[in-house]
PDB file as gemmi writes it, atoms N, CA and C in Angstrom:
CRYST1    1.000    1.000    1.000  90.00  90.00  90.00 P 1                      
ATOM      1  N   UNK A   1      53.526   4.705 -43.057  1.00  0.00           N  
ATOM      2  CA  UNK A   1      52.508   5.299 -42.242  1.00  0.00           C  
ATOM      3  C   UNK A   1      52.870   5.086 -40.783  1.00  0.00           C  
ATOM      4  N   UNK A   2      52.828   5.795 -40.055  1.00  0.00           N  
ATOM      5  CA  UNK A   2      53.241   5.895 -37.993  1.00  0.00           C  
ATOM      6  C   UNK A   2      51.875   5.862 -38.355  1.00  0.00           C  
ATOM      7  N   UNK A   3      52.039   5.191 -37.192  1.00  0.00           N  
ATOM      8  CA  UNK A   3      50.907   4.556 -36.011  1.00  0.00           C  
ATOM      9  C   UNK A   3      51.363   5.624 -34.615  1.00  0.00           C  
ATOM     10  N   UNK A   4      50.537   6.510 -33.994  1.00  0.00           N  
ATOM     11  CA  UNK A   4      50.476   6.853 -32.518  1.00  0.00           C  
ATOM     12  C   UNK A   4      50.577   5.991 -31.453  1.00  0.00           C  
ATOM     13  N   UNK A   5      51.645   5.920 -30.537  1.00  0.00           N  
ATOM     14  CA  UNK A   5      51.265   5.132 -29.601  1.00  0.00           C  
ATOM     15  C   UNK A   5      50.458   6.102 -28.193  1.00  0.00           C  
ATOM     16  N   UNK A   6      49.278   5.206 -27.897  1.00  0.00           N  
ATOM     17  CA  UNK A   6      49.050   6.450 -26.843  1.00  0.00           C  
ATOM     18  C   UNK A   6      49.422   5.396 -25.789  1.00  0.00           C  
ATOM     19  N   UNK A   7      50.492   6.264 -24.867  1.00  0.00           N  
ATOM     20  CA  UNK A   7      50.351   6.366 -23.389  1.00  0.00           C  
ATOM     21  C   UNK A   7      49.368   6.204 -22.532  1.00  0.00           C  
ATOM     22  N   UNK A   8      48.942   4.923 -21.440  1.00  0.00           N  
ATOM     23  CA  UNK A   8      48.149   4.864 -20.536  1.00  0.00           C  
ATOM     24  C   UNK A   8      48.233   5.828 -19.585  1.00  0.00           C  
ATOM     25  N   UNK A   9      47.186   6.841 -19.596  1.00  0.00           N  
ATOM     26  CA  UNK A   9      46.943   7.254 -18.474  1.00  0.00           C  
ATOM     27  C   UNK A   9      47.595   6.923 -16.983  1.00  0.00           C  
ATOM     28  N   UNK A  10      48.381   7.927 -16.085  1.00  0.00           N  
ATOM     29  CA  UNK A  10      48.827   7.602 -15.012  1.00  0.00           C  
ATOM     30  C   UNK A  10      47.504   7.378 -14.588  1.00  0.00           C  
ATOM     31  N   UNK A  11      47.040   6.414 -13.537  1.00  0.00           N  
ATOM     32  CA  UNK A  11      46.087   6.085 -12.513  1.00  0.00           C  
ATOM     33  C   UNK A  11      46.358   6.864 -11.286  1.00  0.00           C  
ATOM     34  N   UNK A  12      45.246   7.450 -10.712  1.00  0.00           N  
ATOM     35  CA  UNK A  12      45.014   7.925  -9.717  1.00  0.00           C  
ATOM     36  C   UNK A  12      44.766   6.861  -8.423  1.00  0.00           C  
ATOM     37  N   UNK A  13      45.227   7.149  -7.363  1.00  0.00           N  
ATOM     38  CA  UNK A  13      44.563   5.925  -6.310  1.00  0.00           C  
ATOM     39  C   UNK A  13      43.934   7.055  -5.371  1.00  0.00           C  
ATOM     40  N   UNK A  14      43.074   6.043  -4.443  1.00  0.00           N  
ATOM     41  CA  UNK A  14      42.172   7.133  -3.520  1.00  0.00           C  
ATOM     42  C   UNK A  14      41.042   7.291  -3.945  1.00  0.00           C  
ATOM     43  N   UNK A  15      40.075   7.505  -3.377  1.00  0.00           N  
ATOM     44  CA  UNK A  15      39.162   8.616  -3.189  1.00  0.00           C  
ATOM     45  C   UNK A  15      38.939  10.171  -3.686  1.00  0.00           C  
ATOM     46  N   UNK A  16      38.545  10.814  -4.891  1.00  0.00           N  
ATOM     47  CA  UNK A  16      38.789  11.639  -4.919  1.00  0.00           C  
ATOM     48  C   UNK A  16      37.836  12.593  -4.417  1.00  0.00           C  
ATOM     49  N   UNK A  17      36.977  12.621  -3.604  1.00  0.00           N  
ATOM     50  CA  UNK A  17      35.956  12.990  -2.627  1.00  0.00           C  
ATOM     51  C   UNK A  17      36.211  12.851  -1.631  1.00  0.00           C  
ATOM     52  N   UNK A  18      37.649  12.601  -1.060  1.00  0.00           N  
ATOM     53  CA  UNK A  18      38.111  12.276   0.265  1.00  0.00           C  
ATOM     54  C   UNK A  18      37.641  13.718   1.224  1.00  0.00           C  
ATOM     55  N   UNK A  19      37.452  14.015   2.323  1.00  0.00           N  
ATOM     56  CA  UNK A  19      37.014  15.279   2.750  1.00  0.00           C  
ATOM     57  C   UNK A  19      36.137  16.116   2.606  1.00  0.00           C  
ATOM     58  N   UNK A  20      35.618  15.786   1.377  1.00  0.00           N  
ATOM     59  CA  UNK A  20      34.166  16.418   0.678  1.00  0.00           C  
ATOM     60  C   UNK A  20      32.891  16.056   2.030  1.00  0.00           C  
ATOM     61  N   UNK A  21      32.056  16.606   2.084  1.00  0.00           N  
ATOM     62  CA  UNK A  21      30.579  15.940   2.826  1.00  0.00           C  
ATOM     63  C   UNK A  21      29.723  15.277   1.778  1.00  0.00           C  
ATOM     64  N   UNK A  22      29.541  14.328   2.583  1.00  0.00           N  
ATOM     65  CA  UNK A  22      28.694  13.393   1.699  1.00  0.00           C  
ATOM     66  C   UNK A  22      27.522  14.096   1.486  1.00  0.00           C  
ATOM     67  N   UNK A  23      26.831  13.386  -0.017  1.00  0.00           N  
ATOM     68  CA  UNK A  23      25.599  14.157  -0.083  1.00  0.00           C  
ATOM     69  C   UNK A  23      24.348  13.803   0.524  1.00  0.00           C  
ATOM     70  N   UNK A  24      23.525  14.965   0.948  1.00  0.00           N  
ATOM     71  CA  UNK A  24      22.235  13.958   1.937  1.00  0.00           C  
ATOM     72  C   UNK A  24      21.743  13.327   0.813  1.00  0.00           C  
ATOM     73  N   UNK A  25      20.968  12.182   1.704  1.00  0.00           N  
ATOM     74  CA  UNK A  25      19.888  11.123   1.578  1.00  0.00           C  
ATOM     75  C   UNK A  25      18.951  11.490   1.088  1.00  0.00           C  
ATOM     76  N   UNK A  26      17.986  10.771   0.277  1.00  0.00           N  
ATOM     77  CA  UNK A  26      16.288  11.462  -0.094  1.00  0.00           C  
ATOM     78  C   UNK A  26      16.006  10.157   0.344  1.00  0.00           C  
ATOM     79  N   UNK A  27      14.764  10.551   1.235  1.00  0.00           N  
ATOM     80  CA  UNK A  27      13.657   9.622   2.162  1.00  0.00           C  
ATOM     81  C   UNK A  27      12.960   9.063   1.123  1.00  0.00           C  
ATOM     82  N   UNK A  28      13.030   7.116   0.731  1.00  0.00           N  
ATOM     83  CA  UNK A  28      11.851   6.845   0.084  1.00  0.00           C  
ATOM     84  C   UNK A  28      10.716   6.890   0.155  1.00  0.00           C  
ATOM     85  N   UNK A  29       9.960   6.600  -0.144  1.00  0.00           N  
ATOM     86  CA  UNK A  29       8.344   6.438  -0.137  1.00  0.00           C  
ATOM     87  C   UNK A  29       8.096   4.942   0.625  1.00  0.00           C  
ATOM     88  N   UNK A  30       7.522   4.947   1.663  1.00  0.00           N  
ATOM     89  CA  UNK A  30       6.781   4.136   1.920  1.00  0.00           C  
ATOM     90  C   UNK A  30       5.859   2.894   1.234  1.00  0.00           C  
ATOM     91  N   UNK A  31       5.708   1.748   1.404  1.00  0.00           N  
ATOM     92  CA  UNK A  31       4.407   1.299   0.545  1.00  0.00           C  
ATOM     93  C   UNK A  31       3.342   1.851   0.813  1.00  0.00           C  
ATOM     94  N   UNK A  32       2.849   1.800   1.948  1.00  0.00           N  
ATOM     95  CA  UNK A  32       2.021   2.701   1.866  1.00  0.00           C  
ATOM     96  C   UNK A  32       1.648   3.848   1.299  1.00  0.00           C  
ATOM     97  N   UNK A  33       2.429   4.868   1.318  1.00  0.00           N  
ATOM     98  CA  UNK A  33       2.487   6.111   0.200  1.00  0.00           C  
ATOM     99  C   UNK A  33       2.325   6.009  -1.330  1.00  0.00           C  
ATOM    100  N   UNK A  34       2.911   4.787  -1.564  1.00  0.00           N  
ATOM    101  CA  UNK A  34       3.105   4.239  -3.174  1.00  0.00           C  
ATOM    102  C   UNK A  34       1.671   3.585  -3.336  1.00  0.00           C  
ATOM    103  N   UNK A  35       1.172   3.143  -2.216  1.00  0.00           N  
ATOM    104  CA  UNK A  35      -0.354   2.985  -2.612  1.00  0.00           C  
ATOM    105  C   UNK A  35      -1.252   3.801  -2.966  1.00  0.00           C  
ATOM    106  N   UNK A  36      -1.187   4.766  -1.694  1.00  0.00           N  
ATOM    107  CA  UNK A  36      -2.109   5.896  -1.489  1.00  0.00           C  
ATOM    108  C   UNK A  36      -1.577   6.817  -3.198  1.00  0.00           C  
ATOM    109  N   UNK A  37      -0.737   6.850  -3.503  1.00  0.00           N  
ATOM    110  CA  UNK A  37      -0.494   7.748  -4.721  1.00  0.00           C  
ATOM    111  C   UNK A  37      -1.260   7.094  -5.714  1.00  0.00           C  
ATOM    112  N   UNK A  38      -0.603   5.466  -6.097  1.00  0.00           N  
ATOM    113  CA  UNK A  38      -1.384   4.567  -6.920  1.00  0.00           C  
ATOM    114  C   UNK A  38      -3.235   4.638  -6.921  1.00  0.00           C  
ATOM    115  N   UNK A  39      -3.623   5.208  -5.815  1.00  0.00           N  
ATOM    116  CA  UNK A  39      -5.201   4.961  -5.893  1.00  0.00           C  
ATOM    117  C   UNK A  39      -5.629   6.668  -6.101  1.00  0.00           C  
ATOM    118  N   UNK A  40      -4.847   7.153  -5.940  1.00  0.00           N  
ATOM    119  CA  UNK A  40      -4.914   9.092  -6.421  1.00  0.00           C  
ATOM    120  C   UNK A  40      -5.980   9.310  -5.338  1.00  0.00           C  
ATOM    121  N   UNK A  41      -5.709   9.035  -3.491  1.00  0.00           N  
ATOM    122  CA  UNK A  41      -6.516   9.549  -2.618  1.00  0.00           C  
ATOM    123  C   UNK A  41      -5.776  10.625  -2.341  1.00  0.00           C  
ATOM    124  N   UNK A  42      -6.926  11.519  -1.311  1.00  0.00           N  
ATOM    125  CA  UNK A  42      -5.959  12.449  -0.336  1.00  0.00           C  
ATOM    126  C   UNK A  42      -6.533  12.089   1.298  1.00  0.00           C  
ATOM    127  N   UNK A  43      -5.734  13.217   2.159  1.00  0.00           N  
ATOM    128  CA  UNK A  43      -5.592  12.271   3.369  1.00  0.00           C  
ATOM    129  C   UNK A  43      -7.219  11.977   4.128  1.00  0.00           C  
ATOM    130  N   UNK A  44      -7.998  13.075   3.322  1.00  0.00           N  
ATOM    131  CA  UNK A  44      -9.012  13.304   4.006  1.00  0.00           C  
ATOM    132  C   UNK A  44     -10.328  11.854   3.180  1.00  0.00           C  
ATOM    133  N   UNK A  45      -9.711  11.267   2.227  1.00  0.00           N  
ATOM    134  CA  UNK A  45     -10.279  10.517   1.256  1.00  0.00           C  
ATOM    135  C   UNK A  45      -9.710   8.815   1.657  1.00  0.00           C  
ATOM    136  N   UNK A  46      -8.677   8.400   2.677  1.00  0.00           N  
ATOM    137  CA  UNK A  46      -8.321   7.278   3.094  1.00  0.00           C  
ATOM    138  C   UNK A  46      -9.704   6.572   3.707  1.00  0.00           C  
ATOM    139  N   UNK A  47     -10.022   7.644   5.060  1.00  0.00           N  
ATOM    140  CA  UNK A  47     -11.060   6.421   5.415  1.00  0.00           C  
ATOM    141  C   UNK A  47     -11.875   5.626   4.848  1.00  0.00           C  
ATOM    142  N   UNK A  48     -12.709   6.639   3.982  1.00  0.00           N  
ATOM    143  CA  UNK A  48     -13.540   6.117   3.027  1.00  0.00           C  
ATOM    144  C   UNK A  48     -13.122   5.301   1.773  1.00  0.00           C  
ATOM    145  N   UNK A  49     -11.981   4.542   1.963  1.00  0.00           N  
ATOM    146  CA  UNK A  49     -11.178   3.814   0.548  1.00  0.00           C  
ATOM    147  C   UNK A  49     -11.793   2.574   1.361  1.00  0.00           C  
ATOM    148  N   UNK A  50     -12.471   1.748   0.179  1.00  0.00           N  
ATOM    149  CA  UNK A  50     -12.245  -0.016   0.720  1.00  0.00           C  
ATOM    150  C   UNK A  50     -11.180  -0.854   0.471  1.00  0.00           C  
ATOM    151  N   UNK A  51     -10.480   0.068  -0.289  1.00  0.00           N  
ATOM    152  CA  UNK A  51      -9.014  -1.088  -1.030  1.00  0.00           C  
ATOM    153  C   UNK A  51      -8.527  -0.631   0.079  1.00  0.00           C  
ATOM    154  N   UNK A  52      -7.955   0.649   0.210  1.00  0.00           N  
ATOM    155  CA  UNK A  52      -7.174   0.752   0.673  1.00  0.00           C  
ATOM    156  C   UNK A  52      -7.067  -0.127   2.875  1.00  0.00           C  
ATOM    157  N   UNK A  53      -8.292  -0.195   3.141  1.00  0.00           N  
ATOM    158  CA  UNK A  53      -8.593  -0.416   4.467  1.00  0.00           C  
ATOM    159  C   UNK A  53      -8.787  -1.804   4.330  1.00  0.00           C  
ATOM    160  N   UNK A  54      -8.943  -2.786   3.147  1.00  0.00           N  
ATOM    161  CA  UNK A  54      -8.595  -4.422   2.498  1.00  0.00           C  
ATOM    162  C   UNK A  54      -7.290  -4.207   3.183  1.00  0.00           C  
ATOM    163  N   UNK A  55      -5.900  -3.582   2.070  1.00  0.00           N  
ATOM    164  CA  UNK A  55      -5.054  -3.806   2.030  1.00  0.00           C  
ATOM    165  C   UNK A  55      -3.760  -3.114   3.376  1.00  0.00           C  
ATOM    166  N   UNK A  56      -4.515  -2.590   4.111  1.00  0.00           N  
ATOM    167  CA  UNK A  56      -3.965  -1.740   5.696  1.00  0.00           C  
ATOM    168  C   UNK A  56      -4.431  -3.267   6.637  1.00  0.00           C  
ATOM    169  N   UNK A  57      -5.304  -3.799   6.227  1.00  0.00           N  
ATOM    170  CA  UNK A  57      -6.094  -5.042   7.070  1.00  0.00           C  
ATOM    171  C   UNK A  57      -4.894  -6.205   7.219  1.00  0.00           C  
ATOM    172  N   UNK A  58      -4.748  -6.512   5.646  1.00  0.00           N  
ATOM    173  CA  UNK A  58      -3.765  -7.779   5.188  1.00  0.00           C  
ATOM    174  C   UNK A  58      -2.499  -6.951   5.337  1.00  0.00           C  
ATOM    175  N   UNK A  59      -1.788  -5.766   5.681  1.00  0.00           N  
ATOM    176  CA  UNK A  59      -0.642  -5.891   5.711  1.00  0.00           C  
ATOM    177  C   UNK A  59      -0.212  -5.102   6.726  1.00  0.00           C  
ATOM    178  N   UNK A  60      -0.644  -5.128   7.549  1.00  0.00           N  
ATOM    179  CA  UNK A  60      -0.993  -3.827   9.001  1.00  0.00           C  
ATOM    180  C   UNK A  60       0.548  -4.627  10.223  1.00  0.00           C  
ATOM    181  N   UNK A  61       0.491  -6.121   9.870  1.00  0.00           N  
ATOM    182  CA  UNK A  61       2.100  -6.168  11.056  1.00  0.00           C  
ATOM    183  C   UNK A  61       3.237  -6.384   9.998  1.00  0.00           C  
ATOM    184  N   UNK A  62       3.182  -6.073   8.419  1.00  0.00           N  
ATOM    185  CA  UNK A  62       4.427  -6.258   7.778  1.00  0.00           C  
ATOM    186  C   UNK A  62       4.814  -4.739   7.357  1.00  0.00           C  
ATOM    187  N   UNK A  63       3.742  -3.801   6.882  1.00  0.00           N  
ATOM    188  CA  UNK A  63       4.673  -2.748   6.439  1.00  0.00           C  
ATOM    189  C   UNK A  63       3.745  -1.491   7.460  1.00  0.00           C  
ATOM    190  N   UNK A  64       4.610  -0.002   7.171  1.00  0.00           N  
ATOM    191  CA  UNK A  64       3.944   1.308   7.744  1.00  0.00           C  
ATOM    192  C   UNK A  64       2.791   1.334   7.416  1.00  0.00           C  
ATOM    193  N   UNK A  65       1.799   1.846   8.505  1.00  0.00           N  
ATOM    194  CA  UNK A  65       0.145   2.199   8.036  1.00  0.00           C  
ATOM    195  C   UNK A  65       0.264   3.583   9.400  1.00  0.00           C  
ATOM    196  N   UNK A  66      -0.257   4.365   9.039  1.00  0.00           N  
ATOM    197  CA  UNK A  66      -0.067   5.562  10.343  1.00  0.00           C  
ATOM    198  C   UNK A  66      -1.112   4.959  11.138  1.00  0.00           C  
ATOM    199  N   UNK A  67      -0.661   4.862  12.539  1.00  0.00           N  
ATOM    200  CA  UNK A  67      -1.377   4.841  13.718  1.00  0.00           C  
ATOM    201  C   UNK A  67      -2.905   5.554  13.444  1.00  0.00           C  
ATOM    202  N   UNK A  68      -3.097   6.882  13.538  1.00  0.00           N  
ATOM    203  CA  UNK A  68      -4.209   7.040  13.091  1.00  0.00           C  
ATOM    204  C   UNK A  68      -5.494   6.667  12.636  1.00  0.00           C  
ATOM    205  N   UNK A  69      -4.961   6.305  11.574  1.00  0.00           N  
ATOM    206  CA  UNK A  69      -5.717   5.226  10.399  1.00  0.00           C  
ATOM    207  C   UNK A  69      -6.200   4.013  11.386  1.00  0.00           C  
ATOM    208  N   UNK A  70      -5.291   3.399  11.536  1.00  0.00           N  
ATOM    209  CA  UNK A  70      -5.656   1.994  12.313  1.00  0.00           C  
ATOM    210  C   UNK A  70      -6.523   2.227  13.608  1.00  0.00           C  
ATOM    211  N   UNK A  71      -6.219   3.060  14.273  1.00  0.00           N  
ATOM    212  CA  UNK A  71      -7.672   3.396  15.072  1.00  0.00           C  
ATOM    213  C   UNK A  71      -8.783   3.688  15.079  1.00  0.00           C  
ATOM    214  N   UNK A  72      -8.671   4.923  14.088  1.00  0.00           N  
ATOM    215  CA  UNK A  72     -10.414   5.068  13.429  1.00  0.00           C  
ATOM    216  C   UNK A  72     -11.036   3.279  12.674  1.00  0.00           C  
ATOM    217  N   UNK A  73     -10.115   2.729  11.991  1.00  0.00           N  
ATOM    218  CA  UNK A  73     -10.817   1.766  11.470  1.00  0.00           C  
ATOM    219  C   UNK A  73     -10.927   0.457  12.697  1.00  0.00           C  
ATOM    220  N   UNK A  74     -10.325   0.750  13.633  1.00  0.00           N  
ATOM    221  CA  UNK A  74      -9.923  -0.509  14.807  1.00  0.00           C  
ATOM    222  C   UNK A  74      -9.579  -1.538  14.614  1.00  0.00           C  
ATOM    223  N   UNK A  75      -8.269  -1.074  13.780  1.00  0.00           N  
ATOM    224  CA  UNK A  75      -7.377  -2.008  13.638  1.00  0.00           C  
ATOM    225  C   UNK A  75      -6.197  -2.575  14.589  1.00  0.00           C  
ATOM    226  N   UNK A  76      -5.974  -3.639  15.051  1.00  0.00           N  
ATOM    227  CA  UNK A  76      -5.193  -4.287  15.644  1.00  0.00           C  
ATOM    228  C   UNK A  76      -3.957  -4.716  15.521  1.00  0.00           C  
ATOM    229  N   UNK A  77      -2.915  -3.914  15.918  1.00  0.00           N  
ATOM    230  CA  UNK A  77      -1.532  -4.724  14.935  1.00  0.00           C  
ATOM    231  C   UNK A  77      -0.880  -5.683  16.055  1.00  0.00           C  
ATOM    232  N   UNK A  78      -0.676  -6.429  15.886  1.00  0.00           N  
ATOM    233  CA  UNK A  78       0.137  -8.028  16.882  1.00  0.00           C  
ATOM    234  C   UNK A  78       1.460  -7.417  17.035  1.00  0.00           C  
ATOM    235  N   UNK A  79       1.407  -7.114  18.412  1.00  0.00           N  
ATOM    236  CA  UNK A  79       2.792  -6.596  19.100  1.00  0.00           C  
ATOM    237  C   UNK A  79       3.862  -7.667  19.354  1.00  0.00           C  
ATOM    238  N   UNK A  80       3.759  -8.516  18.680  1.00  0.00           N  
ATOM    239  CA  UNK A  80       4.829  -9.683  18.426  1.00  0.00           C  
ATOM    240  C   UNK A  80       5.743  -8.892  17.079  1.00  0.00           C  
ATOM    241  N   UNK A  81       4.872  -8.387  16.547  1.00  0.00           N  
ATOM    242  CA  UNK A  81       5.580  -7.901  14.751  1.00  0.00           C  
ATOM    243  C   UNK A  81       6.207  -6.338  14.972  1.00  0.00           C  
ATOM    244  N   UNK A  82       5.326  -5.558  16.289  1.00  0.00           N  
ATOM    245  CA  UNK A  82       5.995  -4.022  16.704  1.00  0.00           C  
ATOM    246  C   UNK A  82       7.135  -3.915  16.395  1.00  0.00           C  
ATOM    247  N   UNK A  83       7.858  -5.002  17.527  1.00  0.00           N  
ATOM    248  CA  UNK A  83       9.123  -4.513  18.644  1.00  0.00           C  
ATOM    249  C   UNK A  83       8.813  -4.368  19.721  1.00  0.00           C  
ATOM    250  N   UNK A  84       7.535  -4.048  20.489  1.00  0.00           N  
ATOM    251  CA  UNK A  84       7.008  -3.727  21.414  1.00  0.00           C  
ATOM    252  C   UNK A  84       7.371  -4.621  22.309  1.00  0.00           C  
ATOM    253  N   UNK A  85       7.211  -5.775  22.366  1.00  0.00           N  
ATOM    254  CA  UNK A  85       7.368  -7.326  23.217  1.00  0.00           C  
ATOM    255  C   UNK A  85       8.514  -7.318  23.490  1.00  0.00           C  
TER     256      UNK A  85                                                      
END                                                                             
């Protein structure tokens, strides 16, 4: 009985996308957004959320909350956490 020997594959080196354009980016979601989806509001339905204006309260100098928002509710964000300073 033969046995086949197979031949390794020649290897390619490089890049074979060398010159190609890279493909665009897709923009994640925000936490914020991942909230607002999680609680099934719409934009006109934020103010009136209490979770959501809890959780814009407790996390307003660590992640995005739109400007907006934080004014109607008069919220304060510590320009130590901006960049602003």
């Amino acid at each position: 009985m033969l046995k086949s020997l197979a031949l390794p594959a020649k290897r390619r080196r490089g890049n074979p996308n060398w010159g190609q354009p890279p493909l665009p980016l897709r923009a994640l979601p925000t936490e914020f957004e991942i909230l607002v989806k999680r609680l099934g509001l719409t934009k006109p339905e934020y103010v009136s959320s209490p979770e959501l204006k809890r959780w814009c309260e407790h996390n307003r100098n660590r992640v995005y909350v739109p400007e907006w928002l934080l004014e109607v509710w008069g919220i304060q964000v510590e320009a130590i956490f901006s960049g602003v300073a």
